[in-house]
N, C-alpha and C positions, 0 to 999 in steps of 0.2 A: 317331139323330135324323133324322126327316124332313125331307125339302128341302121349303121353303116359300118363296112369292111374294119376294123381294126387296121391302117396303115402299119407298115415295120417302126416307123419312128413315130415320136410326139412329140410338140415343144414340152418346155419347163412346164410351162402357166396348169395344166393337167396334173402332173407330179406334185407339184408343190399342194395345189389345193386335199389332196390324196392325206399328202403328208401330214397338214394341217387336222386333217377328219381324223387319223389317226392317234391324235394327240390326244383327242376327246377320251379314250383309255382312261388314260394319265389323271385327266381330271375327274372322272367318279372315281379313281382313286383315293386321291390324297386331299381332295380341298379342302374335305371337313376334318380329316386331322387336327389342327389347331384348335377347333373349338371342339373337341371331344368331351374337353371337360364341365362345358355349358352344356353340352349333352345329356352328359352324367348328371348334372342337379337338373335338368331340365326335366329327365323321365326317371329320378332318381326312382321312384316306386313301381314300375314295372316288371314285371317277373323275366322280361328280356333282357339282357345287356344291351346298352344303348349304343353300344361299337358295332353292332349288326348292325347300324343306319349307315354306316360307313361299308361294311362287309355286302351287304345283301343283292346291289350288281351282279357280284362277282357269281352267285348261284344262278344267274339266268344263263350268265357266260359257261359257266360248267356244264351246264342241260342242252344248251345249243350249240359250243363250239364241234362238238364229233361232228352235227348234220349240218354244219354250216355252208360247208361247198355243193351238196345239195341242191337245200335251201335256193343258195344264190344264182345257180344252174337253173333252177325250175323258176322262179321270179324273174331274171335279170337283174344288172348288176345297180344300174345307172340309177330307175325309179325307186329301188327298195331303200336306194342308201338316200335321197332328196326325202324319203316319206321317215325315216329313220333317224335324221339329222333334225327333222320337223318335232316329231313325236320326244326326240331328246331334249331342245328346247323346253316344249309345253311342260312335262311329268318333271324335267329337271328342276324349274325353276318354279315350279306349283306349291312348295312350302315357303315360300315368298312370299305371292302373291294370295293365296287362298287363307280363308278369313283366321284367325289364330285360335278360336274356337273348336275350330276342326284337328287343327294338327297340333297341339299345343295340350292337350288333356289328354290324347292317349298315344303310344306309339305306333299302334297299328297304321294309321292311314300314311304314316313318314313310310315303314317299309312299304306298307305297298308301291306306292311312287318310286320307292329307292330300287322297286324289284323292276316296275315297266322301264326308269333307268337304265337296268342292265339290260333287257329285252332291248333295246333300242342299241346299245352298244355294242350286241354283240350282233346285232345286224349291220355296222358302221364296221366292224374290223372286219370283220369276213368281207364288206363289199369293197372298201377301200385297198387291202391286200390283191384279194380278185383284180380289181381294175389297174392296179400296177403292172400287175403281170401281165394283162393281155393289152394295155399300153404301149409296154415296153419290151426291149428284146436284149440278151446276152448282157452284159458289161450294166451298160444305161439299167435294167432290170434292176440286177443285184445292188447295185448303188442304190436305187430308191427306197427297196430292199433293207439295207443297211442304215442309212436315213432315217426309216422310220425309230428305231431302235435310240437312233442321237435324239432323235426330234421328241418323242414319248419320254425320255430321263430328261432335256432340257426342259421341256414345260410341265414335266410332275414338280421339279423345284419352283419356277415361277407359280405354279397354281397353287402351294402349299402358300408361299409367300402372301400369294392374294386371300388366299381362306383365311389366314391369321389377321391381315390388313380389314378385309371385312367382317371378319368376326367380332372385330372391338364393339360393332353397331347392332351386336343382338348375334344370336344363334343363328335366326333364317336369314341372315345378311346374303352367307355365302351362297346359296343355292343362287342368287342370282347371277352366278359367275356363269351359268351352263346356258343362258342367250346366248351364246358365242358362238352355239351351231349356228345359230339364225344366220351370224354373221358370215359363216363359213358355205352356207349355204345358195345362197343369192349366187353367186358367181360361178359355181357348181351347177344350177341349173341352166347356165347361158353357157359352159367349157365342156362338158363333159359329155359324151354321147355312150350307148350302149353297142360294146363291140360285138362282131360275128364271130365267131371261130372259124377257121376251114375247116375242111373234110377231115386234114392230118391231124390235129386239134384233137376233135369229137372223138375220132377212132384212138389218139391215146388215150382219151379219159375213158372210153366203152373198157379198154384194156385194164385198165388201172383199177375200177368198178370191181372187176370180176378176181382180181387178185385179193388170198386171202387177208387178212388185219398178222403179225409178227408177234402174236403172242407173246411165246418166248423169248424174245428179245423186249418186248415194249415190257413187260410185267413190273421187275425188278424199278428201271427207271420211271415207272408212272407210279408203285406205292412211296420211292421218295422225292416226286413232286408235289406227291400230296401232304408230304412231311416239310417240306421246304418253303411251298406256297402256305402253308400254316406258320409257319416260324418266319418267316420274311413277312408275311403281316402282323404278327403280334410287334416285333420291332416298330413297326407304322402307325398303326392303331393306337399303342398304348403308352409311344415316348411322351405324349404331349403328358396323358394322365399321370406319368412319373414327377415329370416338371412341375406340376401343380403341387406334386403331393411335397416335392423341394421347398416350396416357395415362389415358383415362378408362373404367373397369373397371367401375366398380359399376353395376348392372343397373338398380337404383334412378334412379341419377343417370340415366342413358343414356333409361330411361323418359321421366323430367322431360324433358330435351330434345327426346326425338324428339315428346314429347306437345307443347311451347312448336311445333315445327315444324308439328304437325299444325292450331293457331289461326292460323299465319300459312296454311295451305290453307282452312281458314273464314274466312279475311278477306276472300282473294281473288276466292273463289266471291262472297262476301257483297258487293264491288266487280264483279262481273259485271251484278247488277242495275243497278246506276246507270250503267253504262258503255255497255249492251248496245244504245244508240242507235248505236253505231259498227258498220262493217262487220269481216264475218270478214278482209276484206285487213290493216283494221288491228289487231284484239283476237287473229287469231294469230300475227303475228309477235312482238306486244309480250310474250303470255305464256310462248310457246316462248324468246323472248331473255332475260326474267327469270330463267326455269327454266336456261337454259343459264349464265348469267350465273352463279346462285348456286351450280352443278357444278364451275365453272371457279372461282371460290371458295376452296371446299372443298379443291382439286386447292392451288391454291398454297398456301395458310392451312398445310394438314394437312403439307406438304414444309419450308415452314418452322418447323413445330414451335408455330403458333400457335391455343390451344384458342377463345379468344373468334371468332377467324377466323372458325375451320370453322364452328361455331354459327352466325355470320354469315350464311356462305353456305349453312348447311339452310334456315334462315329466310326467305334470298330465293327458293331455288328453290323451296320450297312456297310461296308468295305466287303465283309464277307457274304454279305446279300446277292452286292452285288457281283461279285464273282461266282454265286452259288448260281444264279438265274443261266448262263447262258451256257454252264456247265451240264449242267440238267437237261437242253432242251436238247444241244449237241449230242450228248450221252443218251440219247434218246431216241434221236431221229438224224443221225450223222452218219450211223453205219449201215442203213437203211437201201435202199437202188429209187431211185427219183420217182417212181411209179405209186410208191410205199410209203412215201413222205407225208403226201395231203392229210392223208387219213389219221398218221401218227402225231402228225402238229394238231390236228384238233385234237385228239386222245390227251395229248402232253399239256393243251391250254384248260379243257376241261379238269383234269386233275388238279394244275396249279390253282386255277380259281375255287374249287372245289377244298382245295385246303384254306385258301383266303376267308370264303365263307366260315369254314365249320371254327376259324381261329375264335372269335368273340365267346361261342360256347364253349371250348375246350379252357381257355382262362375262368370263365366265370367257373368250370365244373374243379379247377385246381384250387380257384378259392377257396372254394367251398361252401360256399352262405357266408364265410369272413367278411369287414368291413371293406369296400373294392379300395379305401386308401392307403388304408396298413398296409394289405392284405397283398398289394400286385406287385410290389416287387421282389417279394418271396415265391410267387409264381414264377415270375419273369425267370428270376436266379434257376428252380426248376425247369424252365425249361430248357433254361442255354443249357444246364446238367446233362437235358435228355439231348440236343444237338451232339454233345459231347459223345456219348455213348453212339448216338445212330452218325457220327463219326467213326468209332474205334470198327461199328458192325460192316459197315460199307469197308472198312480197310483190311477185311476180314474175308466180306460176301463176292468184294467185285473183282473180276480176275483183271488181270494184266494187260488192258486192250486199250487200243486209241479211243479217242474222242470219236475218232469218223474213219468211213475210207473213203476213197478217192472214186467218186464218181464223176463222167464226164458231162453229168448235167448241173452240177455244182451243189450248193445249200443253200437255201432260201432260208433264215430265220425270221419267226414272228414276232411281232414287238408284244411284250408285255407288260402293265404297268406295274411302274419303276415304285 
């Protein structure tokens, strides 16, 4: 297909499939949540923690989100994301299909798959984002913009719900949930075309190139997104392992919950809107002390042997999860001048993935060599302890400023999985 002019307007039918590709996040996220703990007996003797099979996306997304706009500038937008949507399929769904021999005696060959994964996704969100934008214009933009964001938390619950559904039929059930690009794909290559930029276009991006990166401003909010995207995936990663260690086995069940936790992280993002008149002094301690609040929870609930507890407290730390994500990225990249932004949403997604990844190792290093089933809810308990504290420090460190100012080319947020 020939590259043609980007018109001012697009129908739906474009948007929607965008939005669709986007979701894909969502799902190397959270699918294999529920069966984490068939994980766990699965590579029980591994010197790795086997929650890195779930984490390890997120470090391709860290190493690539900075040069992602790049990247998508020098390839185009249209074939990188058809060969990337292809490529997410095949490596997705490869511990399925590939013989059990291979991926079933050591963990090595899962991450590697689980790493081309994230290589593939993080070429799906950078080209997806791109092709909204130069899609679409003013108002129509922002809203698809904003969409993404709905669309990424609604289907992180339903893909949780499926991983537990299909996890009852074996560990490698769920990888086969990730053919879905295929399906997303097909229609993608008959919709979508590769836009041009104008003149006006290029010479703002030549502009934007040459301006420095905001150091001193980005520093502060990038070392706690990497505290945040660490402690918002241990709540993810490691509710299902608490549940187990309760009593609660069925993968099924486990799904249902972790998905019930995943609406209270939609609520709280959905509570950032009405709130987001307060400054980042006050919206991040309240959401880190939530978050730590419902770790610490967990920690006593699950030692006492009470199942409603633990629930309790998944519930409250994603409530503060999810008020912490879009507090952080605003607090980031909201007081920024539109020119300044590109570059700082990738800095602020590489950080968060960046904490996602290193979470699996920072639990295994608090265990300590402990049994991982006694042993993780007194983790967990530490670390809401330490949310707690890099609460009191941020109510301490961060001065009295809005979320954003007011620029007149608006805010673009990135979806990130919920």
């Amino acid at each position: 297909m020939n590259p043609t002019p980007s018109p001012p307007s697009r129908g739906a039918l474009p948007g929607v499939l965008l939005l669709a590709g986007s979701c894909l996040s969502a799902l190397a996220a959270v699918l294999l949540a529920p069966v984490l703990p068939q994980l766990q007996e699965q590579f029980a003797s591994s010197p790795l923690p086997p929650a890195l099979i779930l984490s390890a996306p997120a470090l391709m997304i860290a190493l690539f989100a900075p040069f992602a706009g790049q990247i998508v500038d020098r390839t185009g937008r249209r074939n990188l994301l058809l060969v990337a949507m292809v490529v997410y399929a095949v490596v997705g769904t490869a511990v399925a299909w590939l013989p059990e021999s291979l991926v079933s005696g050591s963990i090595a060959p899962v991450l590697v798959l689980r790493l081309l994964v994230g290589l593939a996704e993080a070429a799906i969100m950078a080209c997806c984002t791109t092709l909204i934008a130069d899609y679409y214009r003013g108002d129509r933009r922002n809203r698809y913009l904003g969409l993404q964001t709905v669309f990424t938390t609604v289907a992180a619950t339903i893909f949780i719900v499926v991983g537990g559904v299909l996890g009852a039929a074996g560990w490698r059930a769920p990888f086969w949930a990730y053919a879905l690009s295929i399906v997303i794909v097909v229609p993608m290559f008959f919709v979508l075309d590769e836009p041009v930029p104008d003149e006006g276009e290029r010479a703002a991006e030549r502009a934007a190139a040459g301006r420095p990166i905001p150091w001193r401003t980005l520093r502060l909010p990038l070392v706690t997104t990497v505290f945040g995207g660490f402690a918002f995936f241990v709540l993810l990663s490691q509710s299902a392992l608490v549940y187990s260690g309760v009593g609660i086995t069925d993968t099924q069940q486990i799904g249902l919950l972790t998905a019930g936790a995943s609406v209270a992280t939609a609520i709280g993002s959905i509570a950032f809107a009405r709130l987001a008149r307060f400054t980042a002094k006050v919206l991040l301690p309240v959401a880190l002390g939530v978050l730590g609040a419902g770790l610490v929870l967990m920690w006593l609930m699950a030692v006492a042997g009470v199942v409603p507890g633990v629930v309790a407290g998944a519930v409250l730390g994603s409530l503060g999860c999810g008020l912490l994500l879009p507090t952080m990225l605003v607090w980031a990249v909201g007081r920024l001048a539109f020119a300044e932004r590109g570059r700082a949403t990738g800095l602020w997604t590489a950080a968060f993935f960046l904490g996602q990844f290193v979470s699996p190792l920072i639990v295994q290093a608090v265990q300590a060599g402990a049994d991982p089933v006694t042993s993780l809810p007194p983790a967990l308990g530490a670390i809401g302890l330490a949310c707690g504290a890099a609460a009191v420090i941020l109510l301490v460190v961060v001065q009295r400023e809005p979320l954003s100012e007011k620029h007149d080319e608006g805010l673009a947020i990135e979806p990130v999985a919920a």
